[in-house]
ZAMARGU-4260 file (C-alpha; in steps of 0.2 Angstrom, whole numbers, plus 5000, padded with zeros to 4 digits):
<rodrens>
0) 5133/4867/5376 | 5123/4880/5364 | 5107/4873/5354 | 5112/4867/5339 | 5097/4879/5330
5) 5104/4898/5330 | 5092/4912/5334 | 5084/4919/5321 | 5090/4935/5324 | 5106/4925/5315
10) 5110/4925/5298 | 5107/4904/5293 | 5118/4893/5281 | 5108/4885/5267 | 5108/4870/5276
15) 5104/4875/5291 | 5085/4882/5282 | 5084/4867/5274 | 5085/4856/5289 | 5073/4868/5297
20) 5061/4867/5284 | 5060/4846/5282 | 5059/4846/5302 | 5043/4858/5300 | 5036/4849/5283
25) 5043/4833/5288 | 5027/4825/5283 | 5025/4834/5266 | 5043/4829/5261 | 5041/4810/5266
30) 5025/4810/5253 | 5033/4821/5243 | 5047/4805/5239 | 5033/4793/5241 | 5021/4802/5225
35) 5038/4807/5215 | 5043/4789/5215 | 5024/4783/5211 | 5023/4798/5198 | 5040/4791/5191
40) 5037/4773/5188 | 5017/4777/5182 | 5025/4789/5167 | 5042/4781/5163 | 5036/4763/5155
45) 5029/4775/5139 | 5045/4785/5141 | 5058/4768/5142 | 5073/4765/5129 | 5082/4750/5123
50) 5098/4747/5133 | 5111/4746/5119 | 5127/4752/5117 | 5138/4755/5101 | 5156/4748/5107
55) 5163/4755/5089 | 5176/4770/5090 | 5167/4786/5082 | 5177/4789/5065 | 5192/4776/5065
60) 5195/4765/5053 | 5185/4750/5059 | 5168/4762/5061 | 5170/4767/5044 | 5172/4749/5038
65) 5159/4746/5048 | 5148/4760/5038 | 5154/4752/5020 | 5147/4735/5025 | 5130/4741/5032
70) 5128/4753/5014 | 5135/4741/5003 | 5129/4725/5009 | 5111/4726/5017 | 5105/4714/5028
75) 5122/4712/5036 | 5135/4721/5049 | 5151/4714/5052 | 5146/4704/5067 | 5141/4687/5067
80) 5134/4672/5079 | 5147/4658/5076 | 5141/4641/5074 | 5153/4628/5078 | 5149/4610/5079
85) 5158/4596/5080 | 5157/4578/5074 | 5168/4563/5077 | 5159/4555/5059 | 5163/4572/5053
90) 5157/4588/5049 | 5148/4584/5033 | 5142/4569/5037 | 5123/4567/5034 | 5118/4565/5052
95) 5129/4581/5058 | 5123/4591/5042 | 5102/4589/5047 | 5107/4594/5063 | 5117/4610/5060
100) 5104/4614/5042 | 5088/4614/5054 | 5098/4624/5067 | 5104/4638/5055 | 5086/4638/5047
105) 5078/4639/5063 | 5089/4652/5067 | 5087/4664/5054 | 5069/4666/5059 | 5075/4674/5074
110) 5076/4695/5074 | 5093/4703/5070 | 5098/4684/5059 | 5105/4687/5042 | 5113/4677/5030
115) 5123/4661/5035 | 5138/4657/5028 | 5145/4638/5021 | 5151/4631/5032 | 5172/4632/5034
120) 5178/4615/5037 | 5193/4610/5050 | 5208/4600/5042 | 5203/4586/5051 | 5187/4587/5045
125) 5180/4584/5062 | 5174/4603/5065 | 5166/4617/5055 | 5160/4634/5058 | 5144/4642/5048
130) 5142/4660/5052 | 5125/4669/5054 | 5128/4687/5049 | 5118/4700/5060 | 5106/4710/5050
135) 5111/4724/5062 | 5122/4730/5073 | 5125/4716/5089 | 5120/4729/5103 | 5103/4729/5091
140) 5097/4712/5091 | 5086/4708/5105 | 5091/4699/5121 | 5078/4686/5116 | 5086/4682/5101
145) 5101/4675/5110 | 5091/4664/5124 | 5081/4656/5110 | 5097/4653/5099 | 5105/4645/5116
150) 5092/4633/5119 | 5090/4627/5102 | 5107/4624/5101 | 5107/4613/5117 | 5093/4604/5109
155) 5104/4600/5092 | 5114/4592/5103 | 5118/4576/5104 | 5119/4558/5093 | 5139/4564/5091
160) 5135/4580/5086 | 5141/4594/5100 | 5135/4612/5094 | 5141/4627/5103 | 5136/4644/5100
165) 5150/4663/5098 | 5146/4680/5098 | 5141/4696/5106 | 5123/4690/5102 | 5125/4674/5113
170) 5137/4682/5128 | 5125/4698/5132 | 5109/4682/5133 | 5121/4672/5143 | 5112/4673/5164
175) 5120/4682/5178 | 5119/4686/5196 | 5112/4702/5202 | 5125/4713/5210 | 5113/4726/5216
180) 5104/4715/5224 | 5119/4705/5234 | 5127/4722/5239 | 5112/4730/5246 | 5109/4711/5254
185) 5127/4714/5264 | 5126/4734/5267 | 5108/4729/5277 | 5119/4716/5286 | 5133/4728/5289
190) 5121/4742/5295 | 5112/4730/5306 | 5128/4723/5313 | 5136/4742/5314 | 5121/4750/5323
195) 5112/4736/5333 | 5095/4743/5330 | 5083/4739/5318 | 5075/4756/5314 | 5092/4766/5313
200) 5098/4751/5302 | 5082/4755/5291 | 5084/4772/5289 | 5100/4770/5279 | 5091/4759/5268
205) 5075/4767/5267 | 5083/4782/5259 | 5096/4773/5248 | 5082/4764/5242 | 5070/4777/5237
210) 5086/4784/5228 | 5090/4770/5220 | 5073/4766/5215 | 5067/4783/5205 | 5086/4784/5198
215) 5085/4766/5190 | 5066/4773/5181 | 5075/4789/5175 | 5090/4779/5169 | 5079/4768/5155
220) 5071/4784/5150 | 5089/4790/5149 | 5093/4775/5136 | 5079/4783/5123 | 5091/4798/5120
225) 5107/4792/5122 | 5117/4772/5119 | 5116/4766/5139 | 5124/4749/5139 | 5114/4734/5149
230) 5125/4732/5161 | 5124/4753/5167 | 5111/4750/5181 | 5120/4737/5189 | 5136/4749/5191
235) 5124/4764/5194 | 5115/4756/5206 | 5129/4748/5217 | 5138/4766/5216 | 5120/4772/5221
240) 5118/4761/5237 | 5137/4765/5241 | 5138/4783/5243 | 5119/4784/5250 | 5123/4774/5263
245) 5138/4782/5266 | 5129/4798/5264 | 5116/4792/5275 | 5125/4783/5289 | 5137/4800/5292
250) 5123/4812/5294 | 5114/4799/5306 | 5128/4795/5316 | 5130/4813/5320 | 5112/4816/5326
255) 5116/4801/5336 | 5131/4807/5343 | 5122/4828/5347 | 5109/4818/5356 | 5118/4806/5364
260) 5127/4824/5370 | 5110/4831/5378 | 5104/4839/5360 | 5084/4840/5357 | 5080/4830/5340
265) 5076/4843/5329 | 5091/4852/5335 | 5103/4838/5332 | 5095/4835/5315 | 5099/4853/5311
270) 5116/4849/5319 | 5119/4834/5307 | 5114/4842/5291 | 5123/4856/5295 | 5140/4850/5300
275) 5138/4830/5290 | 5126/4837/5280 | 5141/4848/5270 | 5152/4833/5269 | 5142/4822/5259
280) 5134/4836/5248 | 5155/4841/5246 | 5157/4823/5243 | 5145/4820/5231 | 5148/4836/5221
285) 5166/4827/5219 | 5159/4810/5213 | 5150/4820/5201 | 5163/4828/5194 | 5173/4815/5194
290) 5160/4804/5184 | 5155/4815/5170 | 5176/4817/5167 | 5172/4801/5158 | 5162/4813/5144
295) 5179/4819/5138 | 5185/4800/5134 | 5177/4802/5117 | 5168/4784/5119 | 5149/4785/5116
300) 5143/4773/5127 | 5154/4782/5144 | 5140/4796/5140 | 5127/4783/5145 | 5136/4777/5159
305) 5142/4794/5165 | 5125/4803/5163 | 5117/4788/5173 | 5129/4787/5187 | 5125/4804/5189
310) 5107/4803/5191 | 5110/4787/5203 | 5123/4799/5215 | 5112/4816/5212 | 5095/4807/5217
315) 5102/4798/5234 | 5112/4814/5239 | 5097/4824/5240 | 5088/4809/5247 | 5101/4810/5261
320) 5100/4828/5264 | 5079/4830/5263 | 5071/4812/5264 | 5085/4807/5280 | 5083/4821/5289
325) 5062/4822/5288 | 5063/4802/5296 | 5073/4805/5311 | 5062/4821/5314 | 5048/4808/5314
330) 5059/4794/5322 | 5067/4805/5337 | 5073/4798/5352 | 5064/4782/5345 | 5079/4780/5332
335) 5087/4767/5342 | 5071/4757/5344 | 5072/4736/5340 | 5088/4733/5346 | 5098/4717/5341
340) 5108/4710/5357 | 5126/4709/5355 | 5126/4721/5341 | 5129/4738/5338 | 5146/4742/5344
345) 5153/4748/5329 | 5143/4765/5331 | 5139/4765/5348 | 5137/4785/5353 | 5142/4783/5374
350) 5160/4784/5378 | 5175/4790/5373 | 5183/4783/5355 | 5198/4779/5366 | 5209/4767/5352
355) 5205/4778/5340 | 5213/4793/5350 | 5228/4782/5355 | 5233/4777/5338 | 5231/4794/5329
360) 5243/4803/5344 | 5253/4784/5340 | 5256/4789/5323 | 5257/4806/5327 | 5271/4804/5337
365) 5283/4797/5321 | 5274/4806/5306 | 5288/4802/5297 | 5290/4783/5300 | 5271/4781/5298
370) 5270/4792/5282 | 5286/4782/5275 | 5278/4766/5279 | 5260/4768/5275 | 5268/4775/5257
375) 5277/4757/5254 | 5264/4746/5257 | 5253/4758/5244 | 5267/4755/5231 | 5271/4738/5235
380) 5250/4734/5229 | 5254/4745/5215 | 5267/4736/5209 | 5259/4724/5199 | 5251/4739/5189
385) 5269/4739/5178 | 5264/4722/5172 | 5245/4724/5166 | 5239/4721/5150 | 5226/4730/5142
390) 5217/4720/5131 | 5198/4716/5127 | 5192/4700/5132 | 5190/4685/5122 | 5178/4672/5123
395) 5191/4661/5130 | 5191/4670/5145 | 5171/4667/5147 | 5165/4657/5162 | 5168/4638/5161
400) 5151/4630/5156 | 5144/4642/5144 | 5143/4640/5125 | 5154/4656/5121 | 5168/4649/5131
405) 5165/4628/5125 | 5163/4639/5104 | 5180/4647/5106 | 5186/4631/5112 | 5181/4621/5098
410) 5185/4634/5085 | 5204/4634/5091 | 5207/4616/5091 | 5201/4617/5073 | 5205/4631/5066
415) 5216/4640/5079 | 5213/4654/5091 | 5214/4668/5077 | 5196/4660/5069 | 5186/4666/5083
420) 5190/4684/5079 | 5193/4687/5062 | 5199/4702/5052 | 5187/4710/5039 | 5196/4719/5025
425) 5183/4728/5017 | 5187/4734/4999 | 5176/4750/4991 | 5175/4742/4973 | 5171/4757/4960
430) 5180/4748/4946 | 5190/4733/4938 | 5205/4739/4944 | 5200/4739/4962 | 5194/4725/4960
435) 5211/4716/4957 | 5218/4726/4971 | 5207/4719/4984 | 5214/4702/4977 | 5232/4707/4978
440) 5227/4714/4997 | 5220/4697/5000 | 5235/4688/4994 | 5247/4697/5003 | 5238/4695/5020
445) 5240/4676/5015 | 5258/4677/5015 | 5259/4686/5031 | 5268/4675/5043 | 5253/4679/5059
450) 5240/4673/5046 | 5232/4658/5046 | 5217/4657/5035 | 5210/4670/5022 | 5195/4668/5012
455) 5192/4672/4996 | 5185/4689/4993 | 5166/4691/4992 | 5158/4703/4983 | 5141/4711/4984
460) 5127/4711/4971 | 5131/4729/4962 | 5149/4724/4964 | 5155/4738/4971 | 5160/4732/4988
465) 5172/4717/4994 | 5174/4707/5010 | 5190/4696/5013 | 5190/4688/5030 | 5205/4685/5038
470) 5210/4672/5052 | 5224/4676/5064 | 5234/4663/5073 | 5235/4672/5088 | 5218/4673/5098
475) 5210/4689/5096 | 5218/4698/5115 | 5234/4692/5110 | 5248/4705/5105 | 5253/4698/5090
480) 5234/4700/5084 | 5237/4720/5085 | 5254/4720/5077 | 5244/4712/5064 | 5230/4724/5061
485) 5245/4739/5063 | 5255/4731/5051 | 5240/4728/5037 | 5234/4745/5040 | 5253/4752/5036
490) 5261/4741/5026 | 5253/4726/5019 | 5237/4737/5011 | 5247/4753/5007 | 5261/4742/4997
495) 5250/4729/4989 | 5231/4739/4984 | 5237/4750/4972 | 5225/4764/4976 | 5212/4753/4980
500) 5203/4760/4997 | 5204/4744/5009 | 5197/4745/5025 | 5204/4731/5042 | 5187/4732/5050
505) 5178/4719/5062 | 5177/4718/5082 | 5194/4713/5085 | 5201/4728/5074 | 5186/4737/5081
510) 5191/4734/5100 | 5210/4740/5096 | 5204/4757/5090 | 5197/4759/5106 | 5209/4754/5114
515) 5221/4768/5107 | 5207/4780/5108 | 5207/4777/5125 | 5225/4778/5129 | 5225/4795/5120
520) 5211/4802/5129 | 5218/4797/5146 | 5231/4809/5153 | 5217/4823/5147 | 5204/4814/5157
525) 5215/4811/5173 | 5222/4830/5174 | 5205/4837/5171 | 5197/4828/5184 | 5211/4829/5198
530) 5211/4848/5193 | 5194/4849/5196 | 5193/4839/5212 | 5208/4852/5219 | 5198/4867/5216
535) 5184/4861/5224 | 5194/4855/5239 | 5200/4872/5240 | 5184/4882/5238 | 5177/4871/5252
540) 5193/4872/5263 | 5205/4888/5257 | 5220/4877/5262 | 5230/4873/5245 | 5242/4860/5255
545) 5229/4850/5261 | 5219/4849/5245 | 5234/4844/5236 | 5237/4831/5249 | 5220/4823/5246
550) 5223/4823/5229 | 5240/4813/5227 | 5233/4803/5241 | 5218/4797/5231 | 5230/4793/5215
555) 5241/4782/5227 | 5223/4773/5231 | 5218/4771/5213 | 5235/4765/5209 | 5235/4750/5223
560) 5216/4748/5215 | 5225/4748/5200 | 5238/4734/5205 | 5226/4722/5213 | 5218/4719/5198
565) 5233/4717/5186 | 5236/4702/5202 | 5219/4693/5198 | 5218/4695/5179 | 5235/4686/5179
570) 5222/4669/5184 | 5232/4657/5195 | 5228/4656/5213 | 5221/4674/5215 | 5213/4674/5198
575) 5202/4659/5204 | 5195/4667/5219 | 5185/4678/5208 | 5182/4664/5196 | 5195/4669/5183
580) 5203/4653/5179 | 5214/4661/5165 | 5224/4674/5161 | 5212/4690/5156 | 5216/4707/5148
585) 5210/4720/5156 | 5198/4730/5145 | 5204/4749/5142 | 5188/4756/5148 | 5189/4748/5167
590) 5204/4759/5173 | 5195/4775/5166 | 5179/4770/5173 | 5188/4765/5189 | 5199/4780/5190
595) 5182/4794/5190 | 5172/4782/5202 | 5187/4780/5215 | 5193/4795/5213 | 5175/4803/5217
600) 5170/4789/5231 | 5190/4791/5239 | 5186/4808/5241 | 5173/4806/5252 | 5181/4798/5267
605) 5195/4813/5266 | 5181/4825/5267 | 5174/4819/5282 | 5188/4819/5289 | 5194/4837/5285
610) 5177/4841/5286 | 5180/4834/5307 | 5196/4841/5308 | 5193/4859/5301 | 5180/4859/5315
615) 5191/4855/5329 | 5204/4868/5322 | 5191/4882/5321 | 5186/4877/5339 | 5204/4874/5348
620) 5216/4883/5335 | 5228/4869/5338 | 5234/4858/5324 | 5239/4843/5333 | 5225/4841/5343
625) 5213/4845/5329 | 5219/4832/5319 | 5220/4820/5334 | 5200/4823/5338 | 5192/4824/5321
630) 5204/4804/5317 | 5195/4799/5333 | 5176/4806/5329 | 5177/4799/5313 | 5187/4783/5314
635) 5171/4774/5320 | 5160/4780/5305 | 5172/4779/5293 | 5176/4762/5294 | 5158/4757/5295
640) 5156/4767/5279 | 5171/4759/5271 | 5163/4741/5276 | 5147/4744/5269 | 5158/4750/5254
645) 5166/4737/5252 | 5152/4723/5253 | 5143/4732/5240 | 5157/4734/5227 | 5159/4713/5232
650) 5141/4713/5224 | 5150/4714/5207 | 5158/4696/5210 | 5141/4690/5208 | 5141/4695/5190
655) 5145/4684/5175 | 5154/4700/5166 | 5175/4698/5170 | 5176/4716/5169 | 5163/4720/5180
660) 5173/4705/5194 | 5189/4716/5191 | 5181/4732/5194 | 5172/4727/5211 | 5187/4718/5216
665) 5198/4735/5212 | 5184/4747/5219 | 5183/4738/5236 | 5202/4737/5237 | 5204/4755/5235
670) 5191/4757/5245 | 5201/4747/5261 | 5216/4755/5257 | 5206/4774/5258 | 5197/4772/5272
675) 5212/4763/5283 | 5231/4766/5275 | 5227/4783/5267 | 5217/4788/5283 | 5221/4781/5298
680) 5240/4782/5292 | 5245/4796/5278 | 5232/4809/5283 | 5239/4810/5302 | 5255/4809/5298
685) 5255/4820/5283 | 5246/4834/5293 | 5257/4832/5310 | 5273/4837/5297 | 5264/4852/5288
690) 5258/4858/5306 | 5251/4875/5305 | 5256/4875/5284 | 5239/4863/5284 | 5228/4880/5284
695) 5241/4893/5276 | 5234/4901/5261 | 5242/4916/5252 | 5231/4932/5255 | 5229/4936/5235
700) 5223/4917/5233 | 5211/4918/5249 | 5205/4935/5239 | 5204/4927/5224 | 5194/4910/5229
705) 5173/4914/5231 | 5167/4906/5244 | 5155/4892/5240 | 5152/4884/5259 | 5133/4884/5260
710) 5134/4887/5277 | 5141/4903/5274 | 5132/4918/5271 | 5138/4931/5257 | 5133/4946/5269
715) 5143/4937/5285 | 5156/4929/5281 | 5166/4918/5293 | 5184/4920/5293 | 5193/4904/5284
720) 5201/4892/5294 | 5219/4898/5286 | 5216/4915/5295 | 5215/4906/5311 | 5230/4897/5310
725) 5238/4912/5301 | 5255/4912/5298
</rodrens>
């Protein structure tokens, strides 16, 4: 077998130098990592933003009511902490009324509290709601603001009186798990179980770590120039940990594996980078682009989340390909050092990956029974997709136990499920006559049959500006709450305002103008980043079938993803694994956020093992066999990867967020169905049919595509793999 470093007299891939220089500066480039992450964390604190994200629609009509209410009524958005209490002596009796008095004025000492409202009493007078009007917008008022509100509302409980708390405000203060910390937990206990050794465990880790670390500084510096939501470092940090890991284990395994076959260190470093080394930096430009497709959404706070995914995946792939590579130069033979007893079989180098072998010639043998059926058990998880229901959450569908949930409760059994997400028709007033028709809107919503309560219009000092609020009787998620936004915005204001310029603003109008925002956006979003990931898979392996398979395969992934989620968000038996004990609406953003992180992290498992197989091929010229050897040299990895995957997207369960449950439920289940059905199945099968088509590439295409492998040089390049297996 030849050394795995060329002669110098050879021209060298760009990873092949860079593997060579970490092995010869290793030192430099460990400390290197060590002072950038020091440097980063001593200059970042002056640098840090707030996290805060505006979950408005840029210029729809609920932003723009949004506008009129901050211009027109200082001191107030159109957000509010709900008060609701109850009373079996009644609201307004004297005890109930101290009580709730010294709450709301202790309450408006706190930052971002405005104005409170009287209080709007239940039929049965047992109930009432006071409203404390945010002086801001909700993603504005500090996190403290909330805890403080929360514990003096347990305090004012009590002697009958049972005081509950509703609002943005109160659910982003509500206390949650942390789902970096559980997923990097279970990858360390999968590596550990995979590896069997301590220090090769670690290593993983290590760099993952460092990765993560330096990304999670850069991301608050990133919230001082654009809105980064609070809950962006938990997913940016779980997708960190995933793909470095992944990243990390493929490139260590494959130094394993060149030493295990007689390679010197340095030399099967070199190897690893080289071959592995192209995968992940392959994979990870695909995750990338896949990510920042979210940027064409039109949604400001997917910029946040985009950009700080980025970082997160950027930081740990160069932490695989430098940081990685400098620690095994220093590890050696000594890689496998602190071996656990019974462990490590997962990844063990010796011997032949005979199972692996037998099923991929198993499957190869009936391509067509194995493509069939692998297919139908993908469309039979997606079937539940054609039943989802896209919807923002209520607070209903909050955790049992918390105020937000026990506030929505008591607001429906006294006033309905509609008063806990009211409508705000927002009136500009610039004279008499507008005026009037902002009480002729307000009269009309009352007669509207989906109406249940509407208050009389209140005006602002100047009198130029009105506010009618506007109590469904479906609860805000429900569909009969967007047919009545739809039809006040088409036919109750048009027909009843007489030229009088009404706005339907509020959250619950606010969230529906996303949600068509979204839908709009989303074929755009989906073909722009499929297209992209194609012509990258076709730079990286000139063979247009083969790219196009990856690419309807991923989307059969996403879709069983897609399915599984529409399962649990029903509630029931499923729904209460995750600790969803009702029926949940899936919130427009999750299936676009899911479909550019799967599409990215699906990806990578199909590169490594084209990335395995196009190596075989260019070595044997043989399809068959090719595809049979690089199932079997990857199986091994790829599942290990796919478990550490998987573990860590499990992480998100520990959140209190539903939609962060759904999408680590849906990002681990694509994730199983990738790495074994799409893989171990469709990817065999689909390439034993094709045959020799795998690697055909029309010559004027082959002309026309630059070559972009870094291993390649510009002054010596390789012949493509389609040559080989010309047709």
């Amino acid at each position: 077998m030849t050394d795995a470093t060329p002669p110098q007299a050879e021209p060298q891939g760009f990873l092949t130098r860079l593997a060579t220089f970490v092995i010869r500066h290793r030192g430099r480039v460990v400390i290197g990592w060590i002072v950038l992450l020091i440097a980063v964390f001593a200059i970042t604190p002056s640098l840090t933003g707030d996290y805060e994200a505006d979950y408005g629609t840029p210029n729809s009509e609920s932003d723009n009511a949004q506008k009129l209410i901050q211009d027109r009524f200082p001191g107030n958005s159109d957000e509010t902490v709900d008060v609701v209490y109850k009373s079996d002596a009644g609201a307004e009796s004297p005890a109930a009324k101290e009580r709730v008095d010294a709450f709301v004025k202790d309450a408006q000492k706190e930052e971002g509290i405005g104005d409170a409202s009287p209080p709007q009493v239940s039929p049965d007078g047992k109930i009432a709601i006071v409203r404390l009007a945010l002086d801001r917008p909700g993603w504005d008022v500090p996190v403290e603001t909330g805890e403080n509100l929360i514990d003096d509302a347990e305090k004012a409980n009590g002697e009958g009186v049972q005081l509950e708390l509703g609002g943005s405000v109160i659910q982003e203060a509500q206390e949650g798990g942390d789902p970096a910390g559980v997923g990097f937990l279970a990858a360390a206990i999968v590596l550990l179980i995979a590896f069997g050794s301590v220090v090769a465990a670690g290593l993983p880790l290590a760099t993952a770590a460092f990765g993560i670390a330096i990304s999670t500084a850069l991301i608050g510096v990133l919230a001082a120039v654009v809105d980064v939501p609070d809950w962006t470092t938990a997913v940016a940090s779980l997708i960190g940990i995933g793909v470095g890991i992944d990243y990390s284990l493929l490139i260590l395994t494959r130094f394993r594996t060149e030493m295990h076959e007689g390679r010197e260190p340095n030399a099967a470093i070199v190897e690893a980078v080289r071959t592995a080394g192209r995968s992940a930096l392959i994979a990870g430009v695909i995750v990338l682009i896949a990510v920042l497709g979210l940027c064409v959404m039109g949604v400001t706070y997917l910029y946040g989340v985009a950009f700080a995914t980025s970082i997160s995946v950027l930081l740990v792939m160069a932490a695989s390909l430098t940081l990685l590579p400098a620690l095994l130069a220093f590890a050696g033979r000594r890689v496998d050092r602190l071996k656990i007893p019974g462990l490590g079989r997962a990844l063990k180098t010796g011997g032949e990956p005979v199972r692996a072998r037998k099923w991929s010639q198993g499957v190869q043998k009936r391509p067509w029974t194995a493509a069939i059926v692998g297919t139908a058990v993908l469309l039979l998880l997606a079937a539940p997709l054609f039943g989802i229901r896209l919807g923002f959450p209520d607070s209903g569908n909050d955790r049992d136990g918390t105020t937000t949930r026990a506030a929505f409760q008591l607001t429906e059994e006294g006033f309905g499920p509609g008063a806990s997400g009211p409508l705000l028709l927002v009136g500009d007033l610039e004279s008499p006559q507008d005026r009037q028709g902002l009480d002729r809107v307000a009269a009309a919503a009352r007669a509207d049959k989906d109406v249940a309560f509407v208050a009389p219009p209140r005006v602002n000092k100047d009198g130029d500006a009105g506010i009618v609020l506007v109590s469904p009787r479906s609860s805000p998620d429900a569909p009969e709450t967007v047919e009545l936004v739809n039809r006040l915005r088409e036919d109750t204001i048009p027909s009843s305002a007489g030229g009088t310029e009404v706005l339907v603003g509020g959250v619950t109008a606010s969230l529906e103008d996303q949600s068509e925002l979204v839908a709009s956006r989303l074929p755009l979003f989906i073909v722009g980043v499929v297209g992209l990931s194609f012509l990258l898979l076709l730079f990286a392996f000139r063979a247009p079938l083969v790219s196009l398979k990856a690419a309807l395969m991923n989307l059969l992934s996403v879709g069983a993803a897609y399915g599984v989620i529409a399962l649990f968000a029903e509630g029931g038996f499923f729904g209460q694994l995750i600790g969803i004990d009702t029926e949940v609406p899936i919130a427009p953003f999750i299936p676009v956020m899911m479909f550019a992180i799967l599409f990215g992290l699906s990806m990578d498992y199909e590169v490594f093992l084209l990335s395995r197989v196009r190596e075989e091929f260019l070595k044997i010229g043989e399809t068959h066999q090719a595809v049979t050897e690089g199932l079997a040299k990857t199986a091994r990895v790829i599942t290990a990867a796919a478990a550490i995957m998987i573990v860590v997207f499990m992480g998100f369960l520990a959140s209190e967020e539903v939609f962060l449950k759904l999408m680590g439920l849906g990002m681990a289940t694509a994730i199983l169905v990738d790495a074994t059905i799409v893989r171990m199945v469709l990817v065999p099968a689909v390439m034993q049919l094709l045959g020799r088509m795998n690697w055909w590439i029309p010559g004027w295409l082959d002309r026309l595509l630059p070559h972009l492998d870094p291993e390649a040089e510009p002054s010596s390049r390789p012949a493509p793999a389609p040559a080989a297996g010309g047709s």
